[in-house]
C-alpha positions as CSV (number, residue, x, y, z in Angstrom):
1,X,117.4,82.8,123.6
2,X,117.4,85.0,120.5
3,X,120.5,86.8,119.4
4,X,120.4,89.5,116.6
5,X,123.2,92.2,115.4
6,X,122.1,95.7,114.0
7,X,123.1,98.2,112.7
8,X,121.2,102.1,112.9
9,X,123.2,105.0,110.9
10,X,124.5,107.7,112.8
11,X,123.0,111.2,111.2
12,X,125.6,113.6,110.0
13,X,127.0,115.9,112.9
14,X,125.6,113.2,115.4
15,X,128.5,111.4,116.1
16,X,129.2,113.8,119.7
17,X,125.4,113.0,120.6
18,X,126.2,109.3,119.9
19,X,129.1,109.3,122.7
20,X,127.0,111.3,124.9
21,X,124.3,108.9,125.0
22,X,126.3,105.7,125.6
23,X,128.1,107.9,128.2
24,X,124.7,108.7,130.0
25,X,123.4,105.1,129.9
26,X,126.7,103.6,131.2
27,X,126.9,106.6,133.7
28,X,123.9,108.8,135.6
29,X,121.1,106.7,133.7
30,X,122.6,103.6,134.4
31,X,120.0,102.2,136.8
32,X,117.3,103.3,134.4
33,X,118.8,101.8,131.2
34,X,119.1,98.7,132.8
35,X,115.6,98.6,134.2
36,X,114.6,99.5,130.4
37,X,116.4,96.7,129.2
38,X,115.1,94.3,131.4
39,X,111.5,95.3,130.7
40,X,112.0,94.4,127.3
41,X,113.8,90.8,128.0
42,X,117.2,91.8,126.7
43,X,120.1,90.0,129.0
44,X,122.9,91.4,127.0
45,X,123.5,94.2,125.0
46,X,126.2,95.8,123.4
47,X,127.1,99.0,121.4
48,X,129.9,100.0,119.6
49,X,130.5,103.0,117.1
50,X,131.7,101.7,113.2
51,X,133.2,104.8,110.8
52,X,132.7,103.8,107.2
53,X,133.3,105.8,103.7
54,X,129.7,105.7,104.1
55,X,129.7,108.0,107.6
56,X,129.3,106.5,111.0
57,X,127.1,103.5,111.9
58,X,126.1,102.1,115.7
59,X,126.3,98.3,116.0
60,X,124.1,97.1,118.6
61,X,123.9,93.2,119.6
62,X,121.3,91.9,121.7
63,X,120.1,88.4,123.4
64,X,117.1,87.9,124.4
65,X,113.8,86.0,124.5
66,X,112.1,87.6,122.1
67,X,113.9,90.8,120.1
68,X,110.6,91.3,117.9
69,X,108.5,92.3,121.5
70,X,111.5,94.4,122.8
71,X,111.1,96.7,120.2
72,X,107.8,96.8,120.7
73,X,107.7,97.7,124.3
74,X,109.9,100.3,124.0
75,X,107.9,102.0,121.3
76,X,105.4,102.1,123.4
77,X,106.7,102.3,126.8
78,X,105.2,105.3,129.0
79,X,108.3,105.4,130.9
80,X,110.3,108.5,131.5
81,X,113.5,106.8,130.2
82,X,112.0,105.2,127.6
83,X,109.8,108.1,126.1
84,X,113.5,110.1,126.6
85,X,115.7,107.0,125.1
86,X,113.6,107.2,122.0
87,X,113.6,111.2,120.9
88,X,117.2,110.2,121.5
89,X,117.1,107.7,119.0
90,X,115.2,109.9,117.0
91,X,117.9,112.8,117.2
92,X,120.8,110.5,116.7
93,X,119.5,107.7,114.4
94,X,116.9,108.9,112.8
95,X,114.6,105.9,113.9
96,X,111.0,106.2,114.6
97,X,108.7,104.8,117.4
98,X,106.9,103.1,113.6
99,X,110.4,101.2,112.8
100,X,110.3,99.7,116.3
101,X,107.3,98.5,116.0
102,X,108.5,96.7,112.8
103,X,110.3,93.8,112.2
104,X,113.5,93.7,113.3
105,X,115.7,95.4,110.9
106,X,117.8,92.1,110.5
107,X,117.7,88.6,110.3
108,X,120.7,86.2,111.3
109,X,121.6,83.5,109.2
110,X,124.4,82.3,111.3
111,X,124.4,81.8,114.9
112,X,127.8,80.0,116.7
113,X,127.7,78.9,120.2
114,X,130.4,77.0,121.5
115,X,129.5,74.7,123.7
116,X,129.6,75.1,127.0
């Protein structure tokens, strides 16, 4: 199980949009975000908002098998909530159906698991 921590900019006067999203995914498109997320192999993911003196940042953390092909299939995912999630992205973030199809955008060097 892979685990990786990003972070994606918020774009200026984006911040409303943001809370909207995470709203809409936790709320009316909850069924479909989960269904997204488990066509890309993600079994955890969370989001939280991070104000800097730099402007506003989302932190995402993710597990799963393979983060590399999760980006990947949701670049190019023909699904309703997948083509909508990523103009969304787009809007808010400024990320590109391109950068997911890159490398992730970060690379952990330290990885703690307590054991169970």
């Amino acid at each position: 199980m892979e685990s990786l921590t990003w972070f994606a900019p918020i774009l200026p006067g984006k911040l409303e949009a943001f809370k909207r999203l995470a709203a809409e995914t936790q709320g009316p498109r909850r069924d479909q975000y989960q269904q997204s997320r488990q066509r890309m192999g993600i079994s955890r993911e969370v989001v939280s908002h991070m104000a800097t003196p730099q402007g506003d940042f989302a932190c995402i953390f993710q597990e799963g098998n393979d983060i590399g092909k999760a980006f990947s299939i949701v670049a190019n995912s023909e699904d309703p909530f997948d083509e909508w999630l990523r103009e969304k992205l787009a809007e808010i973030h400024g990320i590109t159906p391109e950068m997911l199809q890159a490398p992730p955008p970060a690379t952990v060097h330290v990885n703690y698991r307590a054991d169970a």
